[in-house]
Backbone atoms as SQL, in Angstrom:
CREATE TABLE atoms (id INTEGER PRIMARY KEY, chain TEXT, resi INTEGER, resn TEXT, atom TEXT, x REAL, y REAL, z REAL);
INSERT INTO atoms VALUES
  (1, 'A', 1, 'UNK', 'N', 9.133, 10.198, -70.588),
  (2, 'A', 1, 'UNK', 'CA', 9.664, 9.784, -71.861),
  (3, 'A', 1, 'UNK', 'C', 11.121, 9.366, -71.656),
  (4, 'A', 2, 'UNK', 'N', 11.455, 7.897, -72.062),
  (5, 'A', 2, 'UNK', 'CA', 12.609, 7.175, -71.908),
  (6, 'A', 2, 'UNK', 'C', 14.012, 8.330, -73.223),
  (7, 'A', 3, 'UNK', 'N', 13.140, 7.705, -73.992),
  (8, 'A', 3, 'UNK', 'CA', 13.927, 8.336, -75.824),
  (9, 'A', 3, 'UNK', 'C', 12.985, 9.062, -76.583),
  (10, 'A', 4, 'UNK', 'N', 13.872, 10.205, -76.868),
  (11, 'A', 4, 'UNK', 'CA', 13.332, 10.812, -78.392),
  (12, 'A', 4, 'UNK', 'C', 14.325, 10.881, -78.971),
  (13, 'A', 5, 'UNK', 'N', 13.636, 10.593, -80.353),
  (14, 'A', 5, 'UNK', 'CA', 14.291, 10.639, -81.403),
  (15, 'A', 5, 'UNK', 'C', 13.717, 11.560, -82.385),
  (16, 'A', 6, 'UNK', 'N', 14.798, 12.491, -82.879),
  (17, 'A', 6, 'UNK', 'CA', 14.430, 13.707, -83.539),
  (18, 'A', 6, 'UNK', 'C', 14.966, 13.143, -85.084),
  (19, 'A', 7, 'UNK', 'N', 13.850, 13.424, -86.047),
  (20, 'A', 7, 'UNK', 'CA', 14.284, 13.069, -87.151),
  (21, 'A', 7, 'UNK', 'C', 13.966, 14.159, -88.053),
  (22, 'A', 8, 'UNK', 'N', 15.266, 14.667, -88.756),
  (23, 'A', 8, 'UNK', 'CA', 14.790, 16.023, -89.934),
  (24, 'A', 8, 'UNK', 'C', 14.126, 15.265, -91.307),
  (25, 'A', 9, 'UNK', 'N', 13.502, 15.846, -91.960),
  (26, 'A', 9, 'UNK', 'CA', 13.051, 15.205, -92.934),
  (27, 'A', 9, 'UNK', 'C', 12.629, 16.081, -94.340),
  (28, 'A', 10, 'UNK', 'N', 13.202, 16.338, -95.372),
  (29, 'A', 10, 'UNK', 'CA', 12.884, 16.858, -96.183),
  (30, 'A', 10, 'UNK', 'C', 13.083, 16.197, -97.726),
  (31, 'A', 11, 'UNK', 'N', 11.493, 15.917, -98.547),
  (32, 'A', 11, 'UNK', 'CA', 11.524, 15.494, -99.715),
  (33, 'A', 11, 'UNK', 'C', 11.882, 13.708, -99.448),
  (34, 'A', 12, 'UNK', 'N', 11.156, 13.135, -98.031),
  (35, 'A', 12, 'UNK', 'CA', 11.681, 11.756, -98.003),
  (36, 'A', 12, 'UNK', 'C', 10.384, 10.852, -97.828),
  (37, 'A', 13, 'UNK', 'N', 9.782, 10.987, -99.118),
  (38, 'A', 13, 'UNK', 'CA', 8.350, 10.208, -99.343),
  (39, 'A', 13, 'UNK', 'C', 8.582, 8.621, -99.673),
  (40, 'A', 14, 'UNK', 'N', 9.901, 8.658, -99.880),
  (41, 'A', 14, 'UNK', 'CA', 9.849, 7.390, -100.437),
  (42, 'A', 14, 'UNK', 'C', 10.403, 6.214, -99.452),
  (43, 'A', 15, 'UNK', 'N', 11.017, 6.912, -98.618),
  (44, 'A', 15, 'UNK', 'CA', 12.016, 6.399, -97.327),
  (45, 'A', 15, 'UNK', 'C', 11.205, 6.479, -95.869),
  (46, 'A', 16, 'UNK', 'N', 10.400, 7.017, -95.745),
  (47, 'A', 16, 'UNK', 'CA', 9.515, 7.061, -94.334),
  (48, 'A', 16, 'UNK', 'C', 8.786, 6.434, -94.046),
  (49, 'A', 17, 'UNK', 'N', 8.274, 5.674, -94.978),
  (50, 'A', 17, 'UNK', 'CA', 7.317, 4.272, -94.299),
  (51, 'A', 17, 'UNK', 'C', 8.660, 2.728, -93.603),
  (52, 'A', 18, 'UNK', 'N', 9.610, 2.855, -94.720),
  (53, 'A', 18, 'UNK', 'CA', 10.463, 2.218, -94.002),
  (54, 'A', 18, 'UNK', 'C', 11.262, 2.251, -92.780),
  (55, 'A', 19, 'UNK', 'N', 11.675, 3.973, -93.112),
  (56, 'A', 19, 'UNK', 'CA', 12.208, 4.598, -91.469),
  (57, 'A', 19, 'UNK', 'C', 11.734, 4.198, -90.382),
  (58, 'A', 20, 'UNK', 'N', 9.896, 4.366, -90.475),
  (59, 'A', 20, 'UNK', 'CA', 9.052, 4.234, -89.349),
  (60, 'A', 20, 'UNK', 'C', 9.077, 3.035, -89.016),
  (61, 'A', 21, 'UNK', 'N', 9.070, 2.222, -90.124),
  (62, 'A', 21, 'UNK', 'CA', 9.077, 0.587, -89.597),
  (63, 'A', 21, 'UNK', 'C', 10.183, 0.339, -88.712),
  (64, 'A', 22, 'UNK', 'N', 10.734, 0.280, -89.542),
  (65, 'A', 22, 'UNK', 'CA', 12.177, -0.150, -88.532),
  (66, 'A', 22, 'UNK', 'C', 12.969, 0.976, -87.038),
  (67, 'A', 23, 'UNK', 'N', 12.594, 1.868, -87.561),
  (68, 'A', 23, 'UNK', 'CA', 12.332, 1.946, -85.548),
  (69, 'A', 23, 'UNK', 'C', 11.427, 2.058, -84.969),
  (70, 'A', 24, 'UNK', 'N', 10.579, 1.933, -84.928),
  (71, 'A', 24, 'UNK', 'CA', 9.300, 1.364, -84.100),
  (72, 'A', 24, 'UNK', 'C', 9.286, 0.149, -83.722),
  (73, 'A', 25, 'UNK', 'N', 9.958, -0.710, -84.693),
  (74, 'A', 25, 'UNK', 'CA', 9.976, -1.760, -84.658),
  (75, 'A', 25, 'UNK', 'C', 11.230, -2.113, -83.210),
  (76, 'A', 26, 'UNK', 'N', 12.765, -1.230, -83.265),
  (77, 'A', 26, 'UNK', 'CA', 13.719, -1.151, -82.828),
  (78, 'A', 26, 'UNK', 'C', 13.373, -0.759, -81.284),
  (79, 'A', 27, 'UNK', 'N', 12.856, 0.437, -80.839),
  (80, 'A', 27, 'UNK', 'CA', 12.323, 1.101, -79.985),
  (81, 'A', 27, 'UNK', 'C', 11.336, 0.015, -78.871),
  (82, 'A', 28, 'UNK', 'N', 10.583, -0.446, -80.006),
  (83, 'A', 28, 'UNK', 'CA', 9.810, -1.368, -79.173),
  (84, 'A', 28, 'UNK', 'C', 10.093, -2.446, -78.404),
  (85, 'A', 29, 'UNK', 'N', 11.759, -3.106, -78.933),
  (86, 'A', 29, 'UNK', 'CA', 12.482, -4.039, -78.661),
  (87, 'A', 29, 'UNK', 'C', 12.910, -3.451, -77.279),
  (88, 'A', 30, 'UNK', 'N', 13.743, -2.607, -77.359),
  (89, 'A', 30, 'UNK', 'CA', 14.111, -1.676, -76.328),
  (90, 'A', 30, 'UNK', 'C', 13.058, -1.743, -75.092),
  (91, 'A', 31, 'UNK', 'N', 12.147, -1.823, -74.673),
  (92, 'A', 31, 'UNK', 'CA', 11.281, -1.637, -73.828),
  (93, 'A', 31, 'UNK', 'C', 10.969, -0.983, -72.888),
  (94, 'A', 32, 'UNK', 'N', 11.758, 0.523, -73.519),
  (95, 'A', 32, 'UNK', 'CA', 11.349, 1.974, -72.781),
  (96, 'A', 32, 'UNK', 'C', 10.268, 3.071, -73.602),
  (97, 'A', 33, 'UNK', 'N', 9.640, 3.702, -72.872),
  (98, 'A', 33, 'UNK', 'CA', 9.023, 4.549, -73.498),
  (99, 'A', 33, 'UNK', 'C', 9.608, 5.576, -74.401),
  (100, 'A', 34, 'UNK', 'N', 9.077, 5.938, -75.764),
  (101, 'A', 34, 'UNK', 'CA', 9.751, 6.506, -77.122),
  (102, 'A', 34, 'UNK', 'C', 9.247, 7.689, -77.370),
  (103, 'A', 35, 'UNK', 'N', 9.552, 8.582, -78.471),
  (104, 'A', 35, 'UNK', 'CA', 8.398, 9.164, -79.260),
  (105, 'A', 35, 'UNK', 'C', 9.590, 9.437, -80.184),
  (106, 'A', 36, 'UNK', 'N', 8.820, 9.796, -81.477),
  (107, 'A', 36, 'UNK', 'CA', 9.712, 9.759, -82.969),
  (108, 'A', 36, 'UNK', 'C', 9.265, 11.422, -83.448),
  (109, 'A', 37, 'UNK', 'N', 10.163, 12.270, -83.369),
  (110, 'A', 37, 'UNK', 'CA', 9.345, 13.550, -83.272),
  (111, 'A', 37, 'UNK', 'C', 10.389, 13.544, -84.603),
  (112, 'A', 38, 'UNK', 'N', 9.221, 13.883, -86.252),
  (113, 'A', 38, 'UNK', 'CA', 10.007, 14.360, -87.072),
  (114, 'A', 38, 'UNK', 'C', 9.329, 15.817, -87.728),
  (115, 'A', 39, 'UNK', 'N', 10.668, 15.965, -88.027),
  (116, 'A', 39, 'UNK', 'CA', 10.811, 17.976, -88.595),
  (117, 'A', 39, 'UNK', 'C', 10.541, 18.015, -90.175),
  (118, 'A', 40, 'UNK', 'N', 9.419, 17.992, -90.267),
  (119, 'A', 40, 'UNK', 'CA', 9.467, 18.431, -91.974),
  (120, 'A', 40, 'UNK', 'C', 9.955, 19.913, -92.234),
  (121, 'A', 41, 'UNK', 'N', 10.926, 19.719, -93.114),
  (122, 'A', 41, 'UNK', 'CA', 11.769, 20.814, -93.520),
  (123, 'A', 41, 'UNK', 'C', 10.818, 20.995, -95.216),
  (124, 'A', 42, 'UNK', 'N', 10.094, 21.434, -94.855),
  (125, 'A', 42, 'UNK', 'CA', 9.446, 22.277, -96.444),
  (126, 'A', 42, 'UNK', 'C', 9.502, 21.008, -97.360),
  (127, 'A', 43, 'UNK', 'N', 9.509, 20.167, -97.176),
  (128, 'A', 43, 'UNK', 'CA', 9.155, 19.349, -98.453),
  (129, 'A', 43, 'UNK', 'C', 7.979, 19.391, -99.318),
  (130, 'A', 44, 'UNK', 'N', 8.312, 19.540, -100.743),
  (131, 'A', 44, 'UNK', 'CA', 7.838, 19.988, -101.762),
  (132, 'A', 44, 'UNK', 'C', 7.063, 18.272, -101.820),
  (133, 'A', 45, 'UNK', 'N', 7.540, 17.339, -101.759),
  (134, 'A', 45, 'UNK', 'CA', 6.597, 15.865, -102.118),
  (135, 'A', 45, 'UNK', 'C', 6.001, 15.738, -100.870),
  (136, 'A', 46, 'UNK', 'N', 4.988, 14.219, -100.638),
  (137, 'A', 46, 'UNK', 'CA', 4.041, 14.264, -99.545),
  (138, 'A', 46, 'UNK', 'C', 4.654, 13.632, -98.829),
  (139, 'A', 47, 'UNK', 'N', 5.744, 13.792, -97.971),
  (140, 'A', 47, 'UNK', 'CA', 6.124, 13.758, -96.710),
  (141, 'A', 47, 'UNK', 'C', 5.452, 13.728, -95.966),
  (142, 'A', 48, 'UNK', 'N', 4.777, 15.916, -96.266),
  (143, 'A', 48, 'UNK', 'CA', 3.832, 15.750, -94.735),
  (144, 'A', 48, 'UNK', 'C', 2.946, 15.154, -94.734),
  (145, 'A', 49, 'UNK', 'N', 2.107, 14.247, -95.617),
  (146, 'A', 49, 'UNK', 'CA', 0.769, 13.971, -95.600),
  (147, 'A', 49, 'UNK', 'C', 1.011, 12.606, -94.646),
  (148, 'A', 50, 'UNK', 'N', 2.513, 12.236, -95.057),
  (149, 'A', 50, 'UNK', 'CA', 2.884, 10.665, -94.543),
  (150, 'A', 50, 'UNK', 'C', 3.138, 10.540, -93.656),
  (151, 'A', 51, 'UNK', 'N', 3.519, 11.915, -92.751),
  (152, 'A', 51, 'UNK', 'CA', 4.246, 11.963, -91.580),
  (153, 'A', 51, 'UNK', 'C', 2.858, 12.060, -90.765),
  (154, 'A', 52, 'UNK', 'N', 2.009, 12.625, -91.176),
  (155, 'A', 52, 'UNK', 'CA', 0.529, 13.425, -90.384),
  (156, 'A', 52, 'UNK', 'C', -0.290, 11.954, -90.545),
  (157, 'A', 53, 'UNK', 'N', -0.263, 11.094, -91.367),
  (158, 'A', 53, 'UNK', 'CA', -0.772, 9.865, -91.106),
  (159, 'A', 53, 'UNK', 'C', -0.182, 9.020, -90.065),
  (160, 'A', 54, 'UNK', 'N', 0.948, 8.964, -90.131),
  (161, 'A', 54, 'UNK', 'CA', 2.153, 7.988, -88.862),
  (162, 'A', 54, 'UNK', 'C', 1.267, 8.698, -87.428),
  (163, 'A', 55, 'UNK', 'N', 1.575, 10.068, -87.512),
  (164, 'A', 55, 'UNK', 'CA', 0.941, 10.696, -86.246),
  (165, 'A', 55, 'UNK', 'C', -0.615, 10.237, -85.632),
  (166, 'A', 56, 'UNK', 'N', -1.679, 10.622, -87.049),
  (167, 'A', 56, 'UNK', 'CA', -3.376, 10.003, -86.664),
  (168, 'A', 56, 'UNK', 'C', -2.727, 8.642, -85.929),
  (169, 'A', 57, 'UNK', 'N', -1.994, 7.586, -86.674),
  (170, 'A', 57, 'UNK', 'CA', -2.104, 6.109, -86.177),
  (171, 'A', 57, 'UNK', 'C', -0.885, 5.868, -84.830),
  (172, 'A', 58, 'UNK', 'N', -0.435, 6.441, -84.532),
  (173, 'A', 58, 'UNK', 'CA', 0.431, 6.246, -83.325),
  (174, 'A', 58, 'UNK', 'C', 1.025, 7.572, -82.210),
  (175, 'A', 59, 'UNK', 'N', 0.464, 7.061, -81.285),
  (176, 'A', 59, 'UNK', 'CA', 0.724, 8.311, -80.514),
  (177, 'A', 59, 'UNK', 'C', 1.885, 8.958, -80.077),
  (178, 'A', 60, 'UNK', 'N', 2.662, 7.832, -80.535),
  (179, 'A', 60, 'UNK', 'CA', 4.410, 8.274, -80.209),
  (180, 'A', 60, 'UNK', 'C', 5.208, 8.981, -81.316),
  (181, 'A', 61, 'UNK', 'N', 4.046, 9.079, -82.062),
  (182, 'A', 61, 'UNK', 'CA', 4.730, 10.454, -83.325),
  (183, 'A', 61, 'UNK', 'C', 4.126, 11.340, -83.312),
  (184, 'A', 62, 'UNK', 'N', 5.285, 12.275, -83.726),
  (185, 'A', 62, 'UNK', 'CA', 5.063, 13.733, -83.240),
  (186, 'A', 62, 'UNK', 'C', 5.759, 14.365, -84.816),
  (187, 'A', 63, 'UNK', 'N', 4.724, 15.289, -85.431),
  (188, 'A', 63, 'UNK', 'CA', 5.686, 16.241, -86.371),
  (189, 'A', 63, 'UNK', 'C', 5.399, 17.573, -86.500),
  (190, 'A', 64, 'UNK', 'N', 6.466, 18.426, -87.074),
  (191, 'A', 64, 'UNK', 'CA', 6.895, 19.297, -86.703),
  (192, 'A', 64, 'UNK', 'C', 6.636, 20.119, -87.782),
  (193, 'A', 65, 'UNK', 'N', 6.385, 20.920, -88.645),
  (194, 'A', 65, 'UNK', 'CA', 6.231, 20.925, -90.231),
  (195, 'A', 65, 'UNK', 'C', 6.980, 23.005, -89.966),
  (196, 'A', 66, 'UNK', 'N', 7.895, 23.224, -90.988),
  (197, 'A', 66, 'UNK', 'CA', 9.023, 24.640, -91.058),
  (198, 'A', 66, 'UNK', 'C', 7.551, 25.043, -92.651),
  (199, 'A', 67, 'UNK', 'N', 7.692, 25.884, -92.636),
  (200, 'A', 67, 'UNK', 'CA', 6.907, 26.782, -93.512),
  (201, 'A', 67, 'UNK', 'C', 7.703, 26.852, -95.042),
  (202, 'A', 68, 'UNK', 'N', 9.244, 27.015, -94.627),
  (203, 'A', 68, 'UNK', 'CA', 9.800, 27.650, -95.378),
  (204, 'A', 68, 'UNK', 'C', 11.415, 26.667, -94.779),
  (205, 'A', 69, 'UNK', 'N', 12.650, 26.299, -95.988),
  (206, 'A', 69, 'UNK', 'CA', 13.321, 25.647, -96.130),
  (207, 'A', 69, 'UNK', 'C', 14.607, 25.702, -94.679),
  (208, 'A', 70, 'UNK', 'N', 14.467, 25.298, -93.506),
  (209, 'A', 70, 'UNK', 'CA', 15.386, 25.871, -92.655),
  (210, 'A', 70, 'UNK', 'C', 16.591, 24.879, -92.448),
  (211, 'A', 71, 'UNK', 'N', 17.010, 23.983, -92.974),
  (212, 'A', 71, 'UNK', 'CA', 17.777, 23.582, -92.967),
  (213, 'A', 71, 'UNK', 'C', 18.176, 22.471, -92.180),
  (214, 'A', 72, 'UNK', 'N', 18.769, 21.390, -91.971),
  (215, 'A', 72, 'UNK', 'CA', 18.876, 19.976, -91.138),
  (216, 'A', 72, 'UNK', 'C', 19.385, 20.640, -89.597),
  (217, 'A', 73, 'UNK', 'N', 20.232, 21.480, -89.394),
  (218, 'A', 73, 'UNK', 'CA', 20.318, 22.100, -87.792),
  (219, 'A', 73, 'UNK', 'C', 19.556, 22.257, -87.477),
  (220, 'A', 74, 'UNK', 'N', 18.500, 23.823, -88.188),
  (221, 'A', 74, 'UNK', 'CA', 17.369, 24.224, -87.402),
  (222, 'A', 74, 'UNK', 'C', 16.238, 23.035, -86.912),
  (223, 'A', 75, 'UNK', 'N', 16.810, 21.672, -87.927),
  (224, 'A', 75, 'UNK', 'CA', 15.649, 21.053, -88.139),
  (225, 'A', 75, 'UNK', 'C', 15.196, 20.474, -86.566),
  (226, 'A', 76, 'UNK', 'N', 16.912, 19.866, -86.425),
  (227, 'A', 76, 'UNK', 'CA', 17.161, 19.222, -85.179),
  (228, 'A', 76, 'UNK', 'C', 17.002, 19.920, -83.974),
  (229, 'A', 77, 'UNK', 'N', 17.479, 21.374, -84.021),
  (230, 'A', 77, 'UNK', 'CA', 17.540, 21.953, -82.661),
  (231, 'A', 77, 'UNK', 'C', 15.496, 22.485, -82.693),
  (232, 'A', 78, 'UNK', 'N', 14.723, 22.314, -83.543),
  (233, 'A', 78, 'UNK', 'CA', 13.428, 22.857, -83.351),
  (234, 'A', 78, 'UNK', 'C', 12.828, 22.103, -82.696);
């Protein structure tokens, strides 16, 4: 693995189809191997459902899902 990119994510249903676009899109330009590993931090909207779909359709996502609200550090260092 060239890059990871760790992304925290909490309550961002509305912003993650775009996120994903545009670096995947970015990454791919790049022409090293990637993976997009994001941290759902307890989000109460469907994040995870959106994030767990990105994952079924591409193998270079990876997520992470906290039980309970841990915050954008823990999110990053998990």
């Amino acid at each position: 693995m060239d890059i990871s990119v760790i992304i925290p994510v909490f309550n961002e249903e509305e912003n993650l189809k775009l996120l994903y676009k545009r670096m995947t899109d970015t990454l791919k330009k790049i022409g090293k191997s990637y993976e997009l590993v994001f941290v759902n931090d307890c989000s109460k909207d469907s994040s995870l459902a959106i994030l767990k779909d990105f994952a079924a359709q591409d193998k270079c996502v990876k997520v992470v899902s906290f039980e309970k609200n841990c915050g954008q550090h823990a999110a990053i260092v998990a």
